[in-house]
MARTORMAR-7194 format. One record per residue (C-alpha): residue in one letter; y, z, x. Coordinates in steps of 0.25 Angstrom, whole numbers, plus 5000, padded with zeros to 4 digits. Layout:
! MARTORMAR-7194
<pt><residuo>a</residuo><v>Y</v><w>Z</w><u>X</u></pt>
...
END
This chain:
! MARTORMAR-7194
<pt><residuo>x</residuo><v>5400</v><w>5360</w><u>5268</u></pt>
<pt><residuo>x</residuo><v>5390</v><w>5370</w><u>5270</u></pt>
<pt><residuo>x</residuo><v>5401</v><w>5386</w><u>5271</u></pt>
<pt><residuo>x</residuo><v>5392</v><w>5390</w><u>5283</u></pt>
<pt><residuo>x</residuo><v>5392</v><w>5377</w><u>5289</u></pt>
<pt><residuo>x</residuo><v>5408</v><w>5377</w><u>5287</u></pt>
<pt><residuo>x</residuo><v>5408</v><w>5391</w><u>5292</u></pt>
<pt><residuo>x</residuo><v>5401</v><w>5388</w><u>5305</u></pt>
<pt><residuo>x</residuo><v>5410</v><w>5375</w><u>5307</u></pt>
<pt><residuo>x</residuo><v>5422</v><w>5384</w><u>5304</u></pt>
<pt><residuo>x</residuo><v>5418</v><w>5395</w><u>5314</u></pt>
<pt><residuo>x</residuo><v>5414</v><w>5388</w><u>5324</u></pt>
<pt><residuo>x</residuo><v>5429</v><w>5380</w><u>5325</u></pt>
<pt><residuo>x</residuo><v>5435</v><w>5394</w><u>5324</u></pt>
<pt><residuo>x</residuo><v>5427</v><w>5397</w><u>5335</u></pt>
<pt><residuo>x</residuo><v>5430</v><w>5386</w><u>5344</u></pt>
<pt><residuo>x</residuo><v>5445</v><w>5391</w><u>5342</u></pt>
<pt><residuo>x</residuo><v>5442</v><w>5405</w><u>5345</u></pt>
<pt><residuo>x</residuo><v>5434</v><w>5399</w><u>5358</u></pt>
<pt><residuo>x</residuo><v>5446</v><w>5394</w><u>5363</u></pt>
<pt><residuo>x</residuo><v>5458</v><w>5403</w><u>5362</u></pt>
<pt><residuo>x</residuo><v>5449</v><w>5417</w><u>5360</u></pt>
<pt><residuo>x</residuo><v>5455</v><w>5419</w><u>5346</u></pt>
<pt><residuo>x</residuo><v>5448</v><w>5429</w><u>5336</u></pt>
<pt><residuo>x</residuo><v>5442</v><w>5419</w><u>5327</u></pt>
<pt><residuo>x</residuo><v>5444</v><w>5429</w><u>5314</u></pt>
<pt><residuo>x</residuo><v>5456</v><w>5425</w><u>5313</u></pt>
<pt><residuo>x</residuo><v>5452</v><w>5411</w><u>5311</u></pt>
<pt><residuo>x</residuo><v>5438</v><w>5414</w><u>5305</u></pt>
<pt><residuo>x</residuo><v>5442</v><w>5424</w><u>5293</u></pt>
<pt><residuo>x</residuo><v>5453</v><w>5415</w><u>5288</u></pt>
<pt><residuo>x</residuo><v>5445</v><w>5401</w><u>5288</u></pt>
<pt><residuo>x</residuo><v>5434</v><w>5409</w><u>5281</u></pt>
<pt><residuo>x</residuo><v>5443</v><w>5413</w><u>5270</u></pt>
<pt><residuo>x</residuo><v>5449</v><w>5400</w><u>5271</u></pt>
<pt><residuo>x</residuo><v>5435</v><w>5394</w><u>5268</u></pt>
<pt><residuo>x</residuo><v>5432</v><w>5402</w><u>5255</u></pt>
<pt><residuo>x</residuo><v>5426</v><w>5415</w><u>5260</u></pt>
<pt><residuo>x</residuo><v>5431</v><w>5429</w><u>5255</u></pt>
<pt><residuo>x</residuo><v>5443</v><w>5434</w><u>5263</u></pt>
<pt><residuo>x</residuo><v>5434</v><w>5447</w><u>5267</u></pt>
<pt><residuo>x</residuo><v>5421</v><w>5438</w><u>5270</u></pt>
<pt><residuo>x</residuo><v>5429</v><w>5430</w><u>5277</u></pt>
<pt><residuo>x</residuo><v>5433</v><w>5443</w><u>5286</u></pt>
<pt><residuo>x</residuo><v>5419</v><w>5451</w><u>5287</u></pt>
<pt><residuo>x</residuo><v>5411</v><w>5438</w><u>5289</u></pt>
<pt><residuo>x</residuo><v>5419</v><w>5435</w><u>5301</u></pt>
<pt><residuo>x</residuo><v>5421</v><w>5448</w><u>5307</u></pt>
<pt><residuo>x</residuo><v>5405</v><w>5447</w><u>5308</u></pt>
<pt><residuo>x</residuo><v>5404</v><w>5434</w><u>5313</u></pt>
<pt><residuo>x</residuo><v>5416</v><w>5437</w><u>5322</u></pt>
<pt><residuo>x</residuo><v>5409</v><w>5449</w><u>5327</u></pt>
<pt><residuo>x</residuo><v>5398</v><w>5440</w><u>5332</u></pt>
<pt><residuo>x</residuo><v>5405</v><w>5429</w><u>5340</u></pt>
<pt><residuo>x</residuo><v>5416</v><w>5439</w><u>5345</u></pt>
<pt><residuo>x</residuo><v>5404</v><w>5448</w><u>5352</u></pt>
<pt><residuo>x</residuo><v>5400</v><w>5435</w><u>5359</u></pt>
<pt><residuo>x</residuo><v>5412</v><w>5433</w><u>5365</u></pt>
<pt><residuo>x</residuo><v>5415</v><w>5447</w><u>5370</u></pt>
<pt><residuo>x</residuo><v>5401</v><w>5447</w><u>5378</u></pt>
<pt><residuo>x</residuo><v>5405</v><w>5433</w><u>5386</u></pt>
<pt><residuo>x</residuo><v>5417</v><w>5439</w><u>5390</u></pt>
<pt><residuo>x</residuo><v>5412</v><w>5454</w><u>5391</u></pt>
<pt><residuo>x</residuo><v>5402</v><w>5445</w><u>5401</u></pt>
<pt><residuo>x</residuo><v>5415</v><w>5440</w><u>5408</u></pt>
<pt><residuo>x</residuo><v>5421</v><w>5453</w><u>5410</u></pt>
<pt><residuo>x</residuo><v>5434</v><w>5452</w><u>5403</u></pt>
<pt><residuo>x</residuo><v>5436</v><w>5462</w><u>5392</u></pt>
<pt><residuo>x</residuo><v>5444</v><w>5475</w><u>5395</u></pt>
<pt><residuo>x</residuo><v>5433</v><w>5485</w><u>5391</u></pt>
<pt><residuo>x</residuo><v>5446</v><w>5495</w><u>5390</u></pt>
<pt><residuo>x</residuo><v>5455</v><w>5489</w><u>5383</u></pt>
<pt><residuo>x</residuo><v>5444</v><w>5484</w><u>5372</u></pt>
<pt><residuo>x</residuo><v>5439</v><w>5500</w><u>5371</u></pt>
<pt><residuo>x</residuo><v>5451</v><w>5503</w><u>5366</u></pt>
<pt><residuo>x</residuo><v>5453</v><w>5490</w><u>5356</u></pt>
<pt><residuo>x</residuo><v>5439</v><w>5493</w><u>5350</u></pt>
<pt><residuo>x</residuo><v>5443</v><w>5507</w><u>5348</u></pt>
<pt><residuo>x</residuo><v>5455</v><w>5502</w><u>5340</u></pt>
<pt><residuo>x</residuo><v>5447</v><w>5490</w><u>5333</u></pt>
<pt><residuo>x</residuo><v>5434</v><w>5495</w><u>5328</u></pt>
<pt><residuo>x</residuo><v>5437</v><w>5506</w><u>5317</u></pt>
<pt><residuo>x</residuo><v>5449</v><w>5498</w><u>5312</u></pt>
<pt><residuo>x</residuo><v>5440</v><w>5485</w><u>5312</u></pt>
<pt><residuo>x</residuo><v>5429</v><w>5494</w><u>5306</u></pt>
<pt><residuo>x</residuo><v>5438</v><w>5499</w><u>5294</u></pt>
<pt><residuo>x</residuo><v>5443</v><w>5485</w><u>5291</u></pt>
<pt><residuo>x</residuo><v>5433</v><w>5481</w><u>5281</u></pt>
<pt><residuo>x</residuo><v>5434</v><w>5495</w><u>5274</u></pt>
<pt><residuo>x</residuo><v>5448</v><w>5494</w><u>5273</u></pt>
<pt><residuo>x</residuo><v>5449</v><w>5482</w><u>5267</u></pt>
<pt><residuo>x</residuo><v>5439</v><w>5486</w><u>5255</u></pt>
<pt><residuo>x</residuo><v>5448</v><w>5499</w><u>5254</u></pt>
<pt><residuo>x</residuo><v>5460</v><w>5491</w><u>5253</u></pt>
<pt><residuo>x</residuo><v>5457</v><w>5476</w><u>5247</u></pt>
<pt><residuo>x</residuo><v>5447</v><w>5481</w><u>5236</u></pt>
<pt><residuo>x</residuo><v>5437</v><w>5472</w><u>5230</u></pt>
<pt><residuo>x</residuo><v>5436</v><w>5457</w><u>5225</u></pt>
<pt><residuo>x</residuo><v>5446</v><w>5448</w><u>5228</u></pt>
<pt><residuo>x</residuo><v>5457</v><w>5460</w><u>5233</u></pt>
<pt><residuo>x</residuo><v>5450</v><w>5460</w><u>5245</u></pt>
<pt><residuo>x</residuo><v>5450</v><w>5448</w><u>5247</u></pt>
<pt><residuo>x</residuo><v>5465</v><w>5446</w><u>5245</u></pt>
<pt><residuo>x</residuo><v>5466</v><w>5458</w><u>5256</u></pt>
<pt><residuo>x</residuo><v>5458</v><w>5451</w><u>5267</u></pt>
<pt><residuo>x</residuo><v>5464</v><w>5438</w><u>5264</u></pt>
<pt><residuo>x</residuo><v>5479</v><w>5445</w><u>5264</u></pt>
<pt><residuo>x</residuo><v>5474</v><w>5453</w><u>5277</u></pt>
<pt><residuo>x</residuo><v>5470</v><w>5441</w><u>5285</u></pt>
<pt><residuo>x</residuo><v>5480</v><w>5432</w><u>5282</u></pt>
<pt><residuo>x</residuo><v>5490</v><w>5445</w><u>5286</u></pt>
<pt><residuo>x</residuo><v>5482</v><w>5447</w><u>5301</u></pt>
<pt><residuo>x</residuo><v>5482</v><w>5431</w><u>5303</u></pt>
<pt><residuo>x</residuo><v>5496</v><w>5429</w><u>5302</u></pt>
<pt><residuo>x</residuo><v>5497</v><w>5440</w><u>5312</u></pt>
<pt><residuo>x</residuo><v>5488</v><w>5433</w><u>5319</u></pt>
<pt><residuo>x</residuo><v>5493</v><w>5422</w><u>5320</u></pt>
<pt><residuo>x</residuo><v>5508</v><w>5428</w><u>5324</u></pt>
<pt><residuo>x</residuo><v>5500</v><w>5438</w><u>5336</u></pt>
<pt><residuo>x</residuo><v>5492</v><w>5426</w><u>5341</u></pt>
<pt><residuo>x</residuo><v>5506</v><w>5418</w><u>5343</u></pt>
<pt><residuo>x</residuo><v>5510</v><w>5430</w><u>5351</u></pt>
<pt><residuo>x</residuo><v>5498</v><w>5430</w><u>5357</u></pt>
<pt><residuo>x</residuo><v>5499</v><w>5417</w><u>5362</u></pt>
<pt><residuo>x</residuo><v>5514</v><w>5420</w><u>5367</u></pt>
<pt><residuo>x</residuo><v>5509</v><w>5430</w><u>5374</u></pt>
<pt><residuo>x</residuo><v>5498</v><w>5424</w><u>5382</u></pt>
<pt><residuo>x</residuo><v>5508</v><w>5414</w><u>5385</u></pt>
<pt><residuo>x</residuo><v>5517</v><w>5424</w><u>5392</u></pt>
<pt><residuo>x</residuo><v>5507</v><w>5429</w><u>5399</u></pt>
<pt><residuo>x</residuo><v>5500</v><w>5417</w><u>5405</u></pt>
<pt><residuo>x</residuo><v>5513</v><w>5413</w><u>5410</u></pt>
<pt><residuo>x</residuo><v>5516</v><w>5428</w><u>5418</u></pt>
<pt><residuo>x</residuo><v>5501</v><w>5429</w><u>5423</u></pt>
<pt><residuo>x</residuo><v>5502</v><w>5416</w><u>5427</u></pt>
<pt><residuo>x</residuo><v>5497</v><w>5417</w><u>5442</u></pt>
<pt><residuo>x</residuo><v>5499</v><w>5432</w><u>5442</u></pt>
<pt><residuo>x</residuo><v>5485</v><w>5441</w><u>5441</u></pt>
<pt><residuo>x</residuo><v>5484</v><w>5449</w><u>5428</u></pt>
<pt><residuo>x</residuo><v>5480</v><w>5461</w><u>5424</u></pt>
<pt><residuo>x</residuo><v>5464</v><w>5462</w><u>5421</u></pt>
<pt><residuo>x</residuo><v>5465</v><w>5476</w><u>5415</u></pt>
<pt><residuo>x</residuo><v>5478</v><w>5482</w><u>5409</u></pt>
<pt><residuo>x</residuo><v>5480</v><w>5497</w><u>5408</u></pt>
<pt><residuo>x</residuo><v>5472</v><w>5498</w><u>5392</u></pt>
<pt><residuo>x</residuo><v>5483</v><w>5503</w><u>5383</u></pt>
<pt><residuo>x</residuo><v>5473</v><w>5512</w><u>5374</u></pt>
<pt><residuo>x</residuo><v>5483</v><w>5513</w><u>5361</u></pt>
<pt><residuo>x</residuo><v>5489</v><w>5500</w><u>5360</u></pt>
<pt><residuo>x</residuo><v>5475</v><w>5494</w><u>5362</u></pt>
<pt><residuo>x</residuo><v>5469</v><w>5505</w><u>5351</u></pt>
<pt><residuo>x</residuo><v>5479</v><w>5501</w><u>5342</u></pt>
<pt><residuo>x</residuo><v>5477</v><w>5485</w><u>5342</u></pt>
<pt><residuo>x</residuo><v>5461</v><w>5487</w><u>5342</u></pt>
<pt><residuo>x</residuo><v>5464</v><w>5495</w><u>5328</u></pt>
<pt><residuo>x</residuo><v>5474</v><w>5486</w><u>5323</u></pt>
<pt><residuo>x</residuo><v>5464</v><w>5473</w><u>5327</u></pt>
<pt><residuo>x</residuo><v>5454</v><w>5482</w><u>5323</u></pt>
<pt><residuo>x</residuo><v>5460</v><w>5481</w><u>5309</u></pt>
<pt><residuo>x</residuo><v>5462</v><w>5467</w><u>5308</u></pt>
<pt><residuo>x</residuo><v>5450</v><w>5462</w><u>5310</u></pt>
<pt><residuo>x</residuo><v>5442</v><w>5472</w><u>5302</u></pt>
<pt><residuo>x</residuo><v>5453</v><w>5467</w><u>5291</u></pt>
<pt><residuo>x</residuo><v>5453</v><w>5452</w><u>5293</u></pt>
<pt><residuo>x</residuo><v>5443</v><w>5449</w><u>5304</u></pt>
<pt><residuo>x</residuo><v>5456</v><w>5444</w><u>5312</u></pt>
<pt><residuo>x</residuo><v>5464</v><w>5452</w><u>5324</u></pt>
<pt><residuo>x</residuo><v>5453</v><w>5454</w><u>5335</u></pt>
<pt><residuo>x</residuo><v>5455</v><w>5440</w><u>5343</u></pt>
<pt><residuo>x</residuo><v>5470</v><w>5439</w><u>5339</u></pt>
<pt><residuo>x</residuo><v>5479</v><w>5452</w><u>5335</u></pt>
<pt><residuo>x</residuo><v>5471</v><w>5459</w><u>5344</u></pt>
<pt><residuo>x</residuo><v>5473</v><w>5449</w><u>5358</u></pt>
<pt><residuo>x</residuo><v>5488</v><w>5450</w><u>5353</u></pt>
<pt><residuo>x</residuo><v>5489</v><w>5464</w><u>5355</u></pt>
<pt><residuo>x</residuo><v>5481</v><w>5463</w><u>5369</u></pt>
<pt><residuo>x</residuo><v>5491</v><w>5454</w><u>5375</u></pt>
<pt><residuo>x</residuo><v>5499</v><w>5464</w><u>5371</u></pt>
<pt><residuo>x</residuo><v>5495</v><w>5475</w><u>5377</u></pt>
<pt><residuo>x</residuo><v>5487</v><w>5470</w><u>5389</u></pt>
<pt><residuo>x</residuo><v>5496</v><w>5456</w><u>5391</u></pt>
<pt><residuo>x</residuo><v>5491</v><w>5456</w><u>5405</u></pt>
<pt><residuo>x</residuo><v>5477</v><w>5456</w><u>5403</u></pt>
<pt><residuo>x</residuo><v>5470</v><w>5445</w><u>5406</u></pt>
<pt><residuo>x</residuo><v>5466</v><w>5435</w><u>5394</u></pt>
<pt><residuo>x</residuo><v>5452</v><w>5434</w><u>5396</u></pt>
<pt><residuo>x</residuo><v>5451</v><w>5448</w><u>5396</u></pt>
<pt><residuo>x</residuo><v>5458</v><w>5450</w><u>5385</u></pt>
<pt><residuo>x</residuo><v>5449</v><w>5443</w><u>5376</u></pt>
<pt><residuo>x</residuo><v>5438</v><w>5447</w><u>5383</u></pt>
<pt><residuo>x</residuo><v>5442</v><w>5461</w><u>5376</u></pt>
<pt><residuo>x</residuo><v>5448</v><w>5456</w><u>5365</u></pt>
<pt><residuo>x</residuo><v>5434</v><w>5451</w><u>5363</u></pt>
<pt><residuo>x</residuo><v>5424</v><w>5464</w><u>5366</u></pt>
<pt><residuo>x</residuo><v>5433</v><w>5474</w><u>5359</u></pt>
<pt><residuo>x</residuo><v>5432</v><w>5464</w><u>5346</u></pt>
<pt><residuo>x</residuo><v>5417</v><w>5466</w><u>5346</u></pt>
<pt><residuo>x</residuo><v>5416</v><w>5481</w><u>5341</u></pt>
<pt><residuo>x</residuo><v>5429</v><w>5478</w><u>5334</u></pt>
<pt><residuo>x</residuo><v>5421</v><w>5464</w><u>5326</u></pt>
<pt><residuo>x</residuo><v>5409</v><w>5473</w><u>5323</u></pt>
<pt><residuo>x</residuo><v>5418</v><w>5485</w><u>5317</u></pt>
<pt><residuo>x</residuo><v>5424</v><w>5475</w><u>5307</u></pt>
<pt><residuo>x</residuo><v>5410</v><w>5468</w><u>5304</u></pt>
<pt><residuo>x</residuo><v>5404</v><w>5481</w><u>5302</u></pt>
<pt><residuo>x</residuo><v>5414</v><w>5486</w><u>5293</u></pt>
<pt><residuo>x</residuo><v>5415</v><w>5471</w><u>5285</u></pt>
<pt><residuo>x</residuo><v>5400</v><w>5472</w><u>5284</u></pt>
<pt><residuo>x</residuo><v>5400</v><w>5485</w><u>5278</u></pt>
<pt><residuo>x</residuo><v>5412</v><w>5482</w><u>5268</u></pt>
<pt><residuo>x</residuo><v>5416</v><w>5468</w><u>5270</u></pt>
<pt><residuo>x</residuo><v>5411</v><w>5455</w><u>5265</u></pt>
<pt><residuo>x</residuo><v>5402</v><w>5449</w><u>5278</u></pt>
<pt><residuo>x</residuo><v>5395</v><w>5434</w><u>5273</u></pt>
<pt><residuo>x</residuo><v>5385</v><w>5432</w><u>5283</u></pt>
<pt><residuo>x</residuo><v>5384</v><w>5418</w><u>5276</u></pt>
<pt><residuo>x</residuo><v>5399</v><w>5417</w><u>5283</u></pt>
<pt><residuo>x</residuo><v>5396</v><w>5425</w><u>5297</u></pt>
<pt><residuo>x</residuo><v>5383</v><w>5419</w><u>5301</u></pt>
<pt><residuo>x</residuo><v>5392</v><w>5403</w><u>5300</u></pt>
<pt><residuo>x</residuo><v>5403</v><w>5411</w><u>5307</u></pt>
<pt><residuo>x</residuo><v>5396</v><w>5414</w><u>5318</u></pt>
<pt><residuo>x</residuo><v>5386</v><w>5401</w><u>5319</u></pt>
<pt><residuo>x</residuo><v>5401</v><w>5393</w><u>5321</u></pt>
<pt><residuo>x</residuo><v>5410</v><w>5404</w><u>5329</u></pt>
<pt><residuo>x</residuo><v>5400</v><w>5406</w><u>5341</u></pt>
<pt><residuo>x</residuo><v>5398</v><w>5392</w><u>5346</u></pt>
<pt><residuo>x</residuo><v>5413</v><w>5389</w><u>5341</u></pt>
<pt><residuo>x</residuo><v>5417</v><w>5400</w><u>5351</u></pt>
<pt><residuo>x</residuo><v>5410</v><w>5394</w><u>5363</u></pt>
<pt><residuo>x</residuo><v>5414</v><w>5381</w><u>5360</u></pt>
<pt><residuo>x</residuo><v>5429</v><w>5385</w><u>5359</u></pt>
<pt><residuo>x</residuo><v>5428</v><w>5394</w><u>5372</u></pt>
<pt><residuo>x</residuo><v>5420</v><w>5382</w><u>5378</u></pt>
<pt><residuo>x</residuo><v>5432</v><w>5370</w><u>5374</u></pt>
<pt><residuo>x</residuo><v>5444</v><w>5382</w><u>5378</u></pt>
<pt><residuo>x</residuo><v>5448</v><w>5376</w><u>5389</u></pt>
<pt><residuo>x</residuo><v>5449</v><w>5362</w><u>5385</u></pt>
<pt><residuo>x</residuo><v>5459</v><w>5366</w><u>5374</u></pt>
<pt><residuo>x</residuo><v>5474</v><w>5370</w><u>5372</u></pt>
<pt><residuo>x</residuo><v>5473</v><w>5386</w><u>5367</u></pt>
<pt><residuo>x</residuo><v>5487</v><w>5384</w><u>5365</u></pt>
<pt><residuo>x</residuo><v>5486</v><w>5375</w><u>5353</u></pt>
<pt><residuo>x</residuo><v>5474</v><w>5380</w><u>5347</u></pt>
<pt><residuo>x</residuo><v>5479</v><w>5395</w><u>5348</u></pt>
<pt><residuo>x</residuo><v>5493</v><w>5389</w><u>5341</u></pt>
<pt><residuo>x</residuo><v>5485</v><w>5381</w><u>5331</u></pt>
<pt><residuo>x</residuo><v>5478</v><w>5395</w><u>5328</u></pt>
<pt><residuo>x</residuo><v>5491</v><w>5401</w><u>5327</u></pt>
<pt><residuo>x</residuo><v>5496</v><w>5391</w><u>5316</u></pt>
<pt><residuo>x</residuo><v>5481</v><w>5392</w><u>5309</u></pt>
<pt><residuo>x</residuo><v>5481</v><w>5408</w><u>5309</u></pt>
<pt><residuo>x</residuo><v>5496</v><w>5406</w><u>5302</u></pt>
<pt><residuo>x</residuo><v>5493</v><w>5398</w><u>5290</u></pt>
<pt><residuo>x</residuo><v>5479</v><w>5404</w><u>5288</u></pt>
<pt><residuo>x</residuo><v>5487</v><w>5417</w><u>5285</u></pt>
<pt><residuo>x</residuo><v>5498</v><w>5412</w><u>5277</u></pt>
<pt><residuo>x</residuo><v>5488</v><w>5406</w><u>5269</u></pt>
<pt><residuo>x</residuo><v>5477</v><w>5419</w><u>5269</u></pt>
<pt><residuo>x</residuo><v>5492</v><w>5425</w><u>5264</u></pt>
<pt><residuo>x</residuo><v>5494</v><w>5417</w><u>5253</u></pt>
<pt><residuo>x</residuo><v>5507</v><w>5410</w><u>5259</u></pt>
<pt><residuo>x</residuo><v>5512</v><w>5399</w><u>5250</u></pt>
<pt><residuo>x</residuo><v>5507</v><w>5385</w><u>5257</u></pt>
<pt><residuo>x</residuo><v>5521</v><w>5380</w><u>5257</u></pt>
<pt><residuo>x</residuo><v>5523</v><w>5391</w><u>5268</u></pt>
<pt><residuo>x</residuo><v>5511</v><w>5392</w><u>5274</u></pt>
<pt><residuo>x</residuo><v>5513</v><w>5375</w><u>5277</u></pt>
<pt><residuo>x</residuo><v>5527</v><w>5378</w><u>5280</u></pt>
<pt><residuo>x</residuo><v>5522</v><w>5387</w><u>5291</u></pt>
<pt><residuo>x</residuo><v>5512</v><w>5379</w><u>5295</u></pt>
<pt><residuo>x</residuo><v>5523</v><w>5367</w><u>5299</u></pt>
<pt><residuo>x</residuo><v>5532</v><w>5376</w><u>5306</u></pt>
<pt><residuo>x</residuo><v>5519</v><w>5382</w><u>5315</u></pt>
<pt><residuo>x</residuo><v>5515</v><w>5369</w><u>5319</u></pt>
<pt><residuo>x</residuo><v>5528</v><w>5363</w><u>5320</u></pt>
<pt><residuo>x</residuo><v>5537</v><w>5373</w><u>5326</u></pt>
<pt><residuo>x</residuo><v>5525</v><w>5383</w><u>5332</u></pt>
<pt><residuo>x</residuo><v>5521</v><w>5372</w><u>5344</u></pt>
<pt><residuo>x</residuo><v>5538</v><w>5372</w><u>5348</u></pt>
<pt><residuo>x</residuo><v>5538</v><w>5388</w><u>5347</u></pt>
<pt><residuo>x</residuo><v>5526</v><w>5391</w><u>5356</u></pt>
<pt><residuo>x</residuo><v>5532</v><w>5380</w><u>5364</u></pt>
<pt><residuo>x</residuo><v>5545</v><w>5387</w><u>5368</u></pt>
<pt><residuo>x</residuo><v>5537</v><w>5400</w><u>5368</u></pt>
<pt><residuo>x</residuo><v>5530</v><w>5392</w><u>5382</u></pt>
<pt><residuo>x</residuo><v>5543</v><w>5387</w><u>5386</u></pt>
<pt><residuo>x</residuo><v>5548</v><w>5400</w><u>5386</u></pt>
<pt><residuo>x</residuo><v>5537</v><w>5406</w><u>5396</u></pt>
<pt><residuo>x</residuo><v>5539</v><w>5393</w><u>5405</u></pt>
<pt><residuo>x</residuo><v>5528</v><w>5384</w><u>5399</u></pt>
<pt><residuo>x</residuo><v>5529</v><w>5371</w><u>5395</u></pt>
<pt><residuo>x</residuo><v>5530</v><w>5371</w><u>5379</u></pt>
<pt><residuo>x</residuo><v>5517</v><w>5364</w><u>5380</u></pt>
<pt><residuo>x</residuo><v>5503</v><w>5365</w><u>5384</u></pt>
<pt><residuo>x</residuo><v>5501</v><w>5362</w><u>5398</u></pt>
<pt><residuo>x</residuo><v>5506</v><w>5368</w><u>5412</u></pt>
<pt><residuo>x</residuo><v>5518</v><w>5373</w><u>5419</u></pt>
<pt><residuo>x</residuo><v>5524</v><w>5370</w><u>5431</u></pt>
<pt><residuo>x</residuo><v>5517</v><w>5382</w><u>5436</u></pt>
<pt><residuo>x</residuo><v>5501</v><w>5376</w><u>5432</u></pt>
<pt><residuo>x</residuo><v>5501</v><w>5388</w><u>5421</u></pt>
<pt><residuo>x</residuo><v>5491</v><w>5383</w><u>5411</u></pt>
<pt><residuo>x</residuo><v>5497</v><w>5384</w><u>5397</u></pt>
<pt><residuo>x</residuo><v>5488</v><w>5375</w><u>5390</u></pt>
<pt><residuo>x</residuo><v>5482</v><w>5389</w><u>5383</u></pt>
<pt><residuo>x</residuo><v>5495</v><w>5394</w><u>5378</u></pt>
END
């Protein structure tokens, strides 16, 4: 098969997963494109410009809606956008040339997705209590902005993604729920999603300054990821997040193990226990904040179908 054909096909299903949980698609982007022969630093530039793109048109429908906390993402950006900026230089000053920094990026992302994985799973543990204390009870639109905790995960997220191309849509929403837990979720991807647009065009400039951008991998990037988006915000609410963000969980796991260079002894050991004994542990986790260990609703008609 054609790569830009494969490329397109490939962005677009990413894109449908991204449509339907609101996940930051580098994390699943930058590893496939390594994974289907591409540089692990063309891999990262090509992505942060494509992502750049489709992440813009997302921030302007909900901008349209109202959502974003325009506080809270002054302070994010002011965070992200020199950190993100001096990604690509500092991985030139620190992998080298040739194939050294390629073994850095490849070590670097498979690092941050592991870390990405183990904050998503909080993430979603999170959410889950949440939902359940909000549940009929009004919540806070606009928290009181915590300026240097919210500085400090814009220069952190920053730094991973001018890295990696991964952290805006997943370490960064972590640390969010964190610090804002009572902001509504809506709204807190409506921020998440302006405050990455400077941050996107910081990384992309500095990666098309020192990086390695493939325009002949952007332009298929962004041909499939825009109409896989709609589609996946389009089917959302016909489809179980729950077991799509899981399944991401389990993906984001083995794709670092193996970006890491894991024996596949252990990576497949871990891949069994994820699917085998992650389902029962998320099920207690339910259990424990009154929820059924499946899918479905409580006695209270709370909608748990999501989590």
């Amino acid at each position: 098969m054609d790569q830009s054909l494969l490329l397109v096909l490939v962005s677009f299903a990413i894109g449908i997963v991204v449509g339907i949980t609101g996940m930051g698609g580098g994390a699943l982007m930058t590893p496939a494109l390594v994974f289907l022969g591409i540089p692990p630093l063309t891999a990262v530039s090509s992505d942060l410009v494509s992502s750049a793109v489709t992440k813009a048109i997302g921030a302007v429908e909900h901008w349209r809606q109202g959502s974003p906390n325009l506080r809270l993402a002054k302070w994010l950006v002011m965070g992200s956008v020199p950190t993100a900026f001096a990604g690509a230089f500092i991985i030139r000053a620190v992998g080298g040339e040739g194939d050294a920094v390629q073994t850095f990026v490849r070590t670097a992302l498979g690092a941050t997705l592991l870390l990405t994985a183990v904050t998503y799973t909080l993430r979603l543990a999170i959410q889950l209590r949440e939902t359940v204390r909000a549940n009929g009870k009004e919540r806070d639109p606009n928290p009181p902005v915590r300026p240097l905790p919210t500085l400090l995960v814009g220069m952190i997220g920053g730094l991973l993604v001018g890295l990696t191309s991964v952290g805006s849509g997943s370490l960064m929403m972590v640390s969010l729920l964190l610090l804002y837990p009572g902001m509504l979720a809506a709204r807190m991807v409506g921020t998440d999603l302006v405050q990455s647009i400077p941050l996107m065009v910081a990384a992309s400039a500095s990666h098309l300054l020192v990086g390695e951008v493939d325009w002949g991998v952007v332009i298929p990037l962004i041909v499939g990821g825009i109409p896989g988006t709609y589609v996946g915000a389009r089917i959302a609410v016909r489809v179980s997040e729950g077991i799509v963000r899981r399944g991401i969980v389990i993906v984001l796991s083995l794709t670092a193990l193996k970006l890491l260079d894991v024996p596949d002894l252990v990576t497949i050991a871990a891949g069994v226990l994820l699917v085998t004994v992650g389902p029962l542990v998320w099920g207690l986790v339910r259990r424990a904040h009154g929820l059924p260990m499946f899918a479905g609703r409580d006695g209270a008609g709370l909608s748990s179908r999501n989590l």
